[in-house]
HTML snippet that shows the backbone in 3Dmol.js (N, CA, C, O; Angstrom):
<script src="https://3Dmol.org/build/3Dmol-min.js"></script>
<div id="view" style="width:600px;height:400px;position:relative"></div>
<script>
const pdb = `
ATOM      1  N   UNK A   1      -9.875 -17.344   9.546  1.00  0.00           N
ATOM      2  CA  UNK A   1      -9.616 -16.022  10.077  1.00  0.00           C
ATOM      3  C   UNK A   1      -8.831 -15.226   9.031  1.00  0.00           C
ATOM      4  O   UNK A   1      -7.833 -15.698   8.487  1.00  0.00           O
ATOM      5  N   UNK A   2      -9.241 -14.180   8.802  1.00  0.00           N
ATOM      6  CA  UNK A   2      -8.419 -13.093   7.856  1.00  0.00           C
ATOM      7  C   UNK A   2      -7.127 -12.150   8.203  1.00  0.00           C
ATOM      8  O   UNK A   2      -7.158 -11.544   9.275  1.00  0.00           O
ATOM      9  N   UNK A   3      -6.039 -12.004   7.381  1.00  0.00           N
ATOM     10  CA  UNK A   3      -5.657 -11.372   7.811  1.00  0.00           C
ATOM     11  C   UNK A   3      -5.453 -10.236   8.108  1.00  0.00           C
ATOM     12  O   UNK A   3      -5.905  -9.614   7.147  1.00  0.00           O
ATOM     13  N   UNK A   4      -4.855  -9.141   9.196  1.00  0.00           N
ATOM     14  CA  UNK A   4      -4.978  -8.162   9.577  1.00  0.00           C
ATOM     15  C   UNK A   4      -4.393  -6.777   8.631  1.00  0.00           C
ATOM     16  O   UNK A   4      -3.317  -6.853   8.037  1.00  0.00           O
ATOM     17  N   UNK A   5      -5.003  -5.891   8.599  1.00  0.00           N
ATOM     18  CA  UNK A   5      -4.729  -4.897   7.799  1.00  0.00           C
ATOM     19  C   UNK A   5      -3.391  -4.546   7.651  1.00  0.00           C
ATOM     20  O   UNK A   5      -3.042  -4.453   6.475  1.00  0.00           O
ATOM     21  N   UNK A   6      -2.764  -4.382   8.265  1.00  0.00           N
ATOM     22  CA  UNK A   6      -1.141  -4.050   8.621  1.00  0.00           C
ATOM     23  C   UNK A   6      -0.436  -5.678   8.020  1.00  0.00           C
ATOM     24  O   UNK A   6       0.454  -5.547   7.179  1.00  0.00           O
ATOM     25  N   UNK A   7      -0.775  -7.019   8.391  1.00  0.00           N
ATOM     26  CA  UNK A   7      -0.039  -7.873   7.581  1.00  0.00           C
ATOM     27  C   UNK A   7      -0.153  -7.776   5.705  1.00  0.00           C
ATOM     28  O   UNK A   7       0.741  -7.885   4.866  1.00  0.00           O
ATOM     29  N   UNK A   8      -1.449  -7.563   5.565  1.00  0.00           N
ATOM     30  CA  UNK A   8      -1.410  -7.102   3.933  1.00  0.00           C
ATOM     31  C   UNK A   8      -0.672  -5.891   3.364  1.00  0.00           C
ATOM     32  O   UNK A   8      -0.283  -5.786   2.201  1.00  0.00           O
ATOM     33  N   UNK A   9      -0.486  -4.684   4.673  1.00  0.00           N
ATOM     34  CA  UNK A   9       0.626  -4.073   4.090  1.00  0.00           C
ATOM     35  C   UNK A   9       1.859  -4.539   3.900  1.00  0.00           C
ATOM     36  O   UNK A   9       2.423  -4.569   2.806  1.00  0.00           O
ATOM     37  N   UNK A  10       2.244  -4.854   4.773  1.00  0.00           N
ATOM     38  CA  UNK A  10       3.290  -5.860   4.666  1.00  0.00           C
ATOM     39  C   UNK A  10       3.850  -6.924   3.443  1.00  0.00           C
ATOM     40  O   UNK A  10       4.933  -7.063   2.875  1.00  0.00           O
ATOM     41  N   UNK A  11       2.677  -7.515   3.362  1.00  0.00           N
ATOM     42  CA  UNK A  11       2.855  -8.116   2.309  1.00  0.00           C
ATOM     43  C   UNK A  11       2.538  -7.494   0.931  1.00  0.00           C
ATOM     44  O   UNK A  11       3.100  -7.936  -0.071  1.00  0.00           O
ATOM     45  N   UNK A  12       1.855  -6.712   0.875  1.00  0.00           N
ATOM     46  CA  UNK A  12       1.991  -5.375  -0.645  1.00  0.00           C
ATOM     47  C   UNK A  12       3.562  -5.274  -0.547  1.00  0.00           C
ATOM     48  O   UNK A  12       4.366  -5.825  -1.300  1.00  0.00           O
ATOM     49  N   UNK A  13       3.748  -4.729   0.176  1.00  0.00           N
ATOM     50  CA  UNK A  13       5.204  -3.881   0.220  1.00  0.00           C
ATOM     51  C   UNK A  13       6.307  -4.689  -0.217  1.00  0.00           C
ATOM     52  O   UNK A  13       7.279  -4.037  -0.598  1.00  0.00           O
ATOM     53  N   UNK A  14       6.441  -6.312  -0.276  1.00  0.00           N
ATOM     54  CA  UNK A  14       7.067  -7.140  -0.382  1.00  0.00           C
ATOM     55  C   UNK A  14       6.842  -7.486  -1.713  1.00  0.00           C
ATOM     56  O   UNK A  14       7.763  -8.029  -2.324  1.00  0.00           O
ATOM     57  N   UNK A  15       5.527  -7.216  -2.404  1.00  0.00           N
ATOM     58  CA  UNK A  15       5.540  -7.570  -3.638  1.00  0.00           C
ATOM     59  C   UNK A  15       5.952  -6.447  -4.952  1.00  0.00           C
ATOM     60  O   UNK A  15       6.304  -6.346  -6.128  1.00  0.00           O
ATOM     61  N   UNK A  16       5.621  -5.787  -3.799  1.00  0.00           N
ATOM     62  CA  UNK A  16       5.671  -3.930  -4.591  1.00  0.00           C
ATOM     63  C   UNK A  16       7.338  -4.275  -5.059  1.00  0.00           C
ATOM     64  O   UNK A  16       7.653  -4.564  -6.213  1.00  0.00           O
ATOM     65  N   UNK A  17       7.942  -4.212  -4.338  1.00  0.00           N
ATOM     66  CA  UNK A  17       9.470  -4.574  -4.359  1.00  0.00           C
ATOM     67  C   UNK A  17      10.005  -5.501  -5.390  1.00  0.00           C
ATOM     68  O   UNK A  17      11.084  -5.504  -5.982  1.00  0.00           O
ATOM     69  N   UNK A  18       8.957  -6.299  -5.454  1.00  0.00           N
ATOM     70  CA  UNK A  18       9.428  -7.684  -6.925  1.00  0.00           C
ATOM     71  C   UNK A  18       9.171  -7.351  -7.981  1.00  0.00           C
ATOM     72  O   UNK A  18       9.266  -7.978  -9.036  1.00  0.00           O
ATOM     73  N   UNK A  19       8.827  -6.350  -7.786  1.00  0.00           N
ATOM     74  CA  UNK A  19       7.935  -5.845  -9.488  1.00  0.00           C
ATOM     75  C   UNK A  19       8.666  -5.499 -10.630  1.00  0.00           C
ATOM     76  O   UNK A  19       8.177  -5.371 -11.752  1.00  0.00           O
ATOM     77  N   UNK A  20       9.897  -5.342 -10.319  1.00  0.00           N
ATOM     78  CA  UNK A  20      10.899  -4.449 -11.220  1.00  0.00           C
ATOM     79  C   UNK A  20      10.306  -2.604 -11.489  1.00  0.00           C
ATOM     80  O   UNK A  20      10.493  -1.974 -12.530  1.00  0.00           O
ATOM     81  N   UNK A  21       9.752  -2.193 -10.519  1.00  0.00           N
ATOM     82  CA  UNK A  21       9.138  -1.155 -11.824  1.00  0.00           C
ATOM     83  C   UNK A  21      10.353   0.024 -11.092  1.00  0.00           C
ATOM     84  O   UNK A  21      11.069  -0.001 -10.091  1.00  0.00           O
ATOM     85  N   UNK A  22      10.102   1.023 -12.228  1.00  0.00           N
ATOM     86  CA  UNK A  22      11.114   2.387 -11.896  1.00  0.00           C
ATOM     87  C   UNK A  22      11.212   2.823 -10.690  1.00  0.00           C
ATOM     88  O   UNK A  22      10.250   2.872  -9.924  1.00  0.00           O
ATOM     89  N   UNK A  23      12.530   3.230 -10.359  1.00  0.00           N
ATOM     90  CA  UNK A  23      12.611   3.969  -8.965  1.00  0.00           C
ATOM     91  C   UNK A  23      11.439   5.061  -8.618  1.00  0.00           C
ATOM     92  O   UNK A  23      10.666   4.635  -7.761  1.00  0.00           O
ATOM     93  N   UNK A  24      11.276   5.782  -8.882  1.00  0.00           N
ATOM     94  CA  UNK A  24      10.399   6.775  -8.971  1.00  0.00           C
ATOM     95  C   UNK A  24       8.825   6.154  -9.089  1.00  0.00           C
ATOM     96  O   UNK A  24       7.972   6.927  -8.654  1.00  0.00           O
ATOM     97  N   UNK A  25       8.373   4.991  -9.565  1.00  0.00           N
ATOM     98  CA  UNK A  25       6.683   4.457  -8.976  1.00  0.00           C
ATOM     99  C   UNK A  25       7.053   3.690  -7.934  1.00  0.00           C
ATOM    100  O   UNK A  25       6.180   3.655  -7.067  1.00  0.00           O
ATOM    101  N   UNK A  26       8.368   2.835  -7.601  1.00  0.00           N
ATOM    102  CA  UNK A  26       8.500   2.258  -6.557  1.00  0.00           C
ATOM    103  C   UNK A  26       8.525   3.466  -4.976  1.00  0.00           C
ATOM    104  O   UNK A  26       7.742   3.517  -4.028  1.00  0.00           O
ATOM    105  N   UNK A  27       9.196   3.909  -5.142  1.00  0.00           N
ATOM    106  CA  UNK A  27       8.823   5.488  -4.091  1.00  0.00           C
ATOM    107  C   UNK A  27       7.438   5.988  -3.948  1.00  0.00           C
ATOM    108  O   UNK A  27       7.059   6.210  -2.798  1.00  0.00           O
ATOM    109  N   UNK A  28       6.517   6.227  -5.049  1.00  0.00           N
ATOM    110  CA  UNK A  28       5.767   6.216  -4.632  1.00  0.00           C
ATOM    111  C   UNK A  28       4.427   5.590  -4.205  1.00  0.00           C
ATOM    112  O   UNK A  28       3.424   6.155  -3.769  1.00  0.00           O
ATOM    113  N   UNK A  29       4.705   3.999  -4.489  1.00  0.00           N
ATOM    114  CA  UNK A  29       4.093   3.311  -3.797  1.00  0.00           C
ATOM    115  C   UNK A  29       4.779   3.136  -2.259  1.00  0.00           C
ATOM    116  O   UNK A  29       4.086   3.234  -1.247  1.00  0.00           O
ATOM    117  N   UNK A  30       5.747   2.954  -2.233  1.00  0.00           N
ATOM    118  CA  UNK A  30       6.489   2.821  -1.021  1.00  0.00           C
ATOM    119  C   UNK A  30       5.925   3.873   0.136  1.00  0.00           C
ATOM    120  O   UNK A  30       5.482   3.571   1.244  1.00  0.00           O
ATOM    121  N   UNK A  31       6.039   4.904  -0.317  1.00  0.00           N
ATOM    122  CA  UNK A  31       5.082   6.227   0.268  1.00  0.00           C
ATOM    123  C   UNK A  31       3.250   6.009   0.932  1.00  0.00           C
ATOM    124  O   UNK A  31       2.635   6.099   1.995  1.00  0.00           O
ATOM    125  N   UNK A  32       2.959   5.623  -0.777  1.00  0.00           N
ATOM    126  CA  UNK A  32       1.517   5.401  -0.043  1.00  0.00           C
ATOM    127  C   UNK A  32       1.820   3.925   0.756  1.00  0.00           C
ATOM    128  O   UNK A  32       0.910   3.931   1.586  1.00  0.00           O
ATOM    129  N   UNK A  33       2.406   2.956   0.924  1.00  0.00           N
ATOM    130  CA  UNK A  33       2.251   2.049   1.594  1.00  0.00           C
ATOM    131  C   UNK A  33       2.577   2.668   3.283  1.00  0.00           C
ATOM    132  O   UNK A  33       1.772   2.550   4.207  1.00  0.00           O
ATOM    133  N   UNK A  34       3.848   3.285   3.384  1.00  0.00           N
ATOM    134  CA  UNK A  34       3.681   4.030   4.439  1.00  0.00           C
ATOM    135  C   UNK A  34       2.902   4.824   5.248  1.00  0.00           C
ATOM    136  O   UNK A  34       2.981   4.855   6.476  1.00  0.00           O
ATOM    137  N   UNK A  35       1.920   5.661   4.359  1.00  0.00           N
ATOM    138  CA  UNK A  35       0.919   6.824   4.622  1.00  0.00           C
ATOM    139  C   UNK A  35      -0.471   5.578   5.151  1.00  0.00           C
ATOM    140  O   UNK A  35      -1.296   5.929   5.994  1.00  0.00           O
ATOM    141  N   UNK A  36      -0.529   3.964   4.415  1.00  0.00           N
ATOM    142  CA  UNK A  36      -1.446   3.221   4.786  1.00  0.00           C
ATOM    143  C   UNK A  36      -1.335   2.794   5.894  1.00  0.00           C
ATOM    144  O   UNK A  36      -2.257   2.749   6.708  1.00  0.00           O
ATOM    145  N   UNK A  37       0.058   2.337   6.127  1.00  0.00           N
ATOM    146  CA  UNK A  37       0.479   1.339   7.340  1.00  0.00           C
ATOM    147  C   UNK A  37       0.749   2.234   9.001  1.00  0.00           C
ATOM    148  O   UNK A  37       0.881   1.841  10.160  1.00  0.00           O
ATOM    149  N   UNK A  38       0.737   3.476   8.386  1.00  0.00           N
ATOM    150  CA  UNK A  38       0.637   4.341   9.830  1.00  0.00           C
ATOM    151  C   UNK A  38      -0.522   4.864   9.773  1.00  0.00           C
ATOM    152  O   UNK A  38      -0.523   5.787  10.589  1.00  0.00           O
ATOM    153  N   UNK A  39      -1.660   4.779   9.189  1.00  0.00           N
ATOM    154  CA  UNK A  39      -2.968   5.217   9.232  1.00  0.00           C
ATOM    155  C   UNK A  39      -4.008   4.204  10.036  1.00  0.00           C
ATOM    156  O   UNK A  39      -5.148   4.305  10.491  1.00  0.00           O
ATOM    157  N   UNK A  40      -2.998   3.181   9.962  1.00  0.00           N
ATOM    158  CA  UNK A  40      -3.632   1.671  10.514  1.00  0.00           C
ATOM    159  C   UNK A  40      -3.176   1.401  11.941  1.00  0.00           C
ATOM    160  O   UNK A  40      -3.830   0.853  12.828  1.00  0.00           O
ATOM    161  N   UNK A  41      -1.805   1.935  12.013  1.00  0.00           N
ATOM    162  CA  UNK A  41      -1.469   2.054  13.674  1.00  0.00           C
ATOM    163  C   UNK A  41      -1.879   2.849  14.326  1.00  0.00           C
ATOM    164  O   UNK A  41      -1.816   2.607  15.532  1.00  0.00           O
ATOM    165  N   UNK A  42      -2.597   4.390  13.834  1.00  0.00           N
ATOM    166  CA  UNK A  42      -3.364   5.169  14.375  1.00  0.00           C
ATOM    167  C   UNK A  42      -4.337   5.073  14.827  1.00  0.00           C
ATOM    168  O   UNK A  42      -4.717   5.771  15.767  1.00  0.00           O
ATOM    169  N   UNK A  43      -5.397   3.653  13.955  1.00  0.00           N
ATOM    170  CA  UNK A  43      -6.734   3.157  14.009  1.00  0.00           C
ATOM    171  C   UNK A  43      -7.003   3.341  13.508  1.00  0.00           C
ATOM    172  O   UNK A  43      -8.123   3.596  13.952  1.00  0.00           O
ATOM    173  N   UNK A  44      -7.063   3.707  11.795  1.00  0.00           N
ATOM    174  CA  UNK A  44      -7.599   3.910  11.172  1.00  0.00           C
ATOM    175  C   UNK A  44      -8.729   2.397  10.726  1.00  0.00           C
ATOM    176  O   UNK A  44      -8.269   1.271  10.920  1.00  0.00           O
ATOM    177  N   UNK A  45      -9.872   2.528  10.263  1.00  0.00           N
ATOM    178  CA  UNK A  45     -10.507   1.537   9.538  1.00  0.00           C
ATOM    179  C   UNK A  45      -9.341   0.612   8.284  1.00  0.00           C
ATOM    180  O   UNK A  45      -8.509   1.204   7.595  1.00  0.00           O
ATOM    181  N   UNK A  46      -9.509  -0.464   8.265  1.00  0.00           N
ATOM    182  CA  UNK A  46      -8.786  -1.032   7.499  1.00  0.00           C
ATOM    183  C   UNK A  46      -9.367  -1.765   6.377  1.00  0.00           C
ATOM    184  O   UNK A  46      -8.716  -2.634   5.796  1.00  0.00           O
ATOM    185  N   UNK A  47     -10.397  -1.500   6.090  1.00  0.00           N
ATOM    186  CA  UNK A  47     -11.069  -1.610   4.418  1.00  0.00           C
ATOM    187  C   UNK A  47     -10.720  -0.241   4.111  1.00  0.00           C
ATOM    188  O   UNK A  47      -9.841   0.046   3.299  1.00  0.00           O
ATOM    189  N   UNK A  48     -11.116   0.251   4.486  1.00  0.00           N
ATOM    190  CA  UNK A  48     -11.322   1.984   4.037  1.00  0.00           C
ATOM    191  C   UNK A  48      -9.552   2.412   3.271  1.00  0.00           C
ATOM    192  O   UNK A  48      -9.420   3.016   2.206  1.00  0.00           O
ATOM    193  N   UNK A  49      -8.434   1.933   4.110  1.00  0.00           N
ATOM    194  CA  UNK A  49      -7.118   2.403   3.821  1.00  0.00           C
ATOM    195  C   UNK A  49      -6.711   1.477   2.904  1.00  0.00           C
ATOM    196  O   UNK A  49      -6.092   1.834   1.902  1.00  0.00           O
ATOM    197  N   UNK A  50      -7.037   0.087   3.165  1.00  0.00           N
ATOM    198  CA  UNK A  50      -6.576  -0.712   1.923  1.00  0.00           C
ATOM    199  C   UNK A  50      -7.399  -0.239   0.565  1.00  0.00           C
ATOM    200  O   UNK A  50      -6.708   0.075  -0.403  1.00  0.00           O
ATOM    201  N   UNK A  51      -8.683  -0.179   0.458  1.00  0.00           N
ATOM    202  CA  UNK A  51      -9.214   0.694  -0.890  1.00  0.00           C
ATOM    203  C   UNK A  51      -8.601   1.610  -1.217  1.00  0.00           C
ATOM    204  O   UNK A  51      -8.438   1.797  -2.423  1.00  0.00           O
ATOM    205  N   UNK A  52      -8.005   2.571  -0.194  1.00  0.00           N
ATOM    206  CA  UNK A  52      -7.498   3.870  -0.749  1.00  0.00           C
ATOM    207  C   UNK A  52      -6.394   3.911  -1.259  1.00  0.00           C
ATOM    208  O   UNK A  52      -5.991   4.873  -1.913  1.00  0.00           O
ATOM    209  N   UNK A  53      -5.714   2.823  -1.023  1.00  0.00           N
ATOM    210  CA  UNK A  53      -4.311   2.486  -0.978  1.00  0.00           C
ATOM    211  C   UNK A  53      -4.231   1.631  -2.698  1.00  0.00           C
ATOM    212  O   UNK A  53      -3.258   1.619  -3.452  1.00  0.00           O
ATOM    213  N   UNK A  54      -5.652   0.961  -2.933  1.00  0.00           N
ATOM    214  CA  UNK A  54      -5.275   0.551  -4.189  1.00  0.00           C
ATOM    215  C   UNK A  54      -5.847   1.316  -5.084  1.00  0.00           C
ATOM    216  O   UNK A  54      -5.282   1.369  -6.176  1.00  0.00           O
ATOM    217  N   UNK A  55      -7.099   2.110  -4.892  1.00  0.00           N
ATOM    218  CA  UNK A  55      -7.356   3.351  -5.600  1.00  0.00           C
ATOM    219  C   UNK A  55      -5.963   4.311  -5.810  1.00  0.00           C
ATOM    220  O   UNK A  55      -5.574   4.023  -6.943  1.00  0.00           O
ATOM    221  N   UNK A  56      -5.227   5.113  -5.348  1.00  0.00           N
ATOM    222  CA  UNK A  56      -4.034   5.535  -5.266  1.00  0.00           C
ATOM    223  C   UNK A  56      -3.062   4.961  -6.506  1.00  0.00           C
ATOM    224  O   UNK A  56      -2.736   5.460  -7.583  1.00  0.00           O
ATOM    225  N   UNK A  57      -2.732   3.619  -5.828  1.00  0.00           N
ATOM    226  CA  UNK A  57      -2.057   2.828  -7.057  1.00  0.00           C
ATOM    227  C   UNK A  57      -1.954   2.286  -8.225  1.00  0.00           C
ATOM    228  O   UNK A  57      -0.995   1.825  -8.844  1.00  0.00           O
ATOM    229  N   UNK A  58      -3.844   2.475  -8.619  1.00  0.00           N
ATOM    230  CA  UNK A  58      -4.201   2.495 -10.009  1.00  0.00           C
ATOM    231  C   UNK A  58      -4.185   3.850 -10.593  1.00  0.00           C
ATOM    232  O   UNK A  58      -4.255   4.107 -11.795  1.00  0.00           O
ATOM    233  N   UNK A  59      -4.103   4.538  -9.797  1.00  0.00           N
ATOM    234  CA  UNK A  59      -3.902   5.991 -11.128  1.00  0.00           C
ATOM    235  C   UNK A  59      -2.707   6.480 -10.931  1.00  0.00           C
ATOM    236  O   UNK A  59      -2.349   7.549 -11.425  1.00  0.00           O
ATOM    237  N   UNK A  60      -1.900   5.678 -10.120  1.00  0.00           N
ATOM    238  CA  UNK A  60       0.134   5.568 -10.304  1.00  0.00           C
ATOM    239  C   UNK A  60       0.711   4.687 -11.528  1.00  0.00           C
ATOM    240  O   UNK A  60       1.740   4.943 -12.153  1.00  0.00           O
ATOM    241  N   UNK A  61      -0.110   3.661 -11.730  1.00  0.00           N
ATOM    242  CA  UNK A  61      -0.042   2.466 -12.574  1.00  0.00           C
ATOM    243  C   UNK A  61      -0.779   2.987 -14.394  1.00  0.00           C
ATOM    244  O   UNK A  61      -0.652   2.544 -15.535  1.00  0.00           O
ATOM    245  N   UNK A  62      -1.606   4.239 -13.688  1.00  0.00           N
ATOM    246  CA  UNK A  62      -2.389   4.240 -15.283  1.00  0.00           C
ATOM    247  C   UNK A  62      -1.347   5.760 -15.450  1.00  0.00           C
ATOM    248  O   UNK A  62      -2.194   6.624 -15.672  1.00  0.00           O
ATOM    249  N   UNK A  63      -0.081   6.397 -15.448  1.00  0.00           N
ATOM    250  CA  UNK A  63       0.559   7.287 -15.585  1.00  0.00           C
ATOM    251  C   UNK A  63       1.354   6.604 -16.474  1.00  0.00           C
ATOM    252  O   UNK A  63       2.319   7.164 -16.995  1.00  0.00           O
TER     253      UNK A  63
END
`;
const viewer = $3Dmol.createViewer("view");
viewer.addModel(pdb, "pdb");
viewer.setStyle({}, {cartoon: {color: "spectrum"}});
viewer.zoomTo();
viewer.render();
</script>
């Protein structure tokens, strides 16, 4: 069984945090992890927000 969209936020968010990276990309991943994880309690589809969520974070990561 896989896990649920909202536990992988969860667990992003936990790794996001280990990363060492600057205050300022940590915020704004922290942000989009937020904007994911309440898009998911709304109902949102949860392939759809996790893609968007790492689309997002590769062109935070390629800055």
């Amino acid at each position: 069984m896989g896990e649920s969209g909202a536990d992988i936020v969860d667990q992003l968010r936990k790794v996001s945090d280990d990363r060492g990276l600057d205050d300022a990309r940590s915020a704004e991943l922290a942000i989009l992890l937020a904007e994911a994880d309440i898009n998911l309690i709304n109902g949102s589809n949860e392939r759809v927000q996790l893609e968007a969520w790492a689309s997002q974070v590769g062109a935070i990561m390629e800055e």
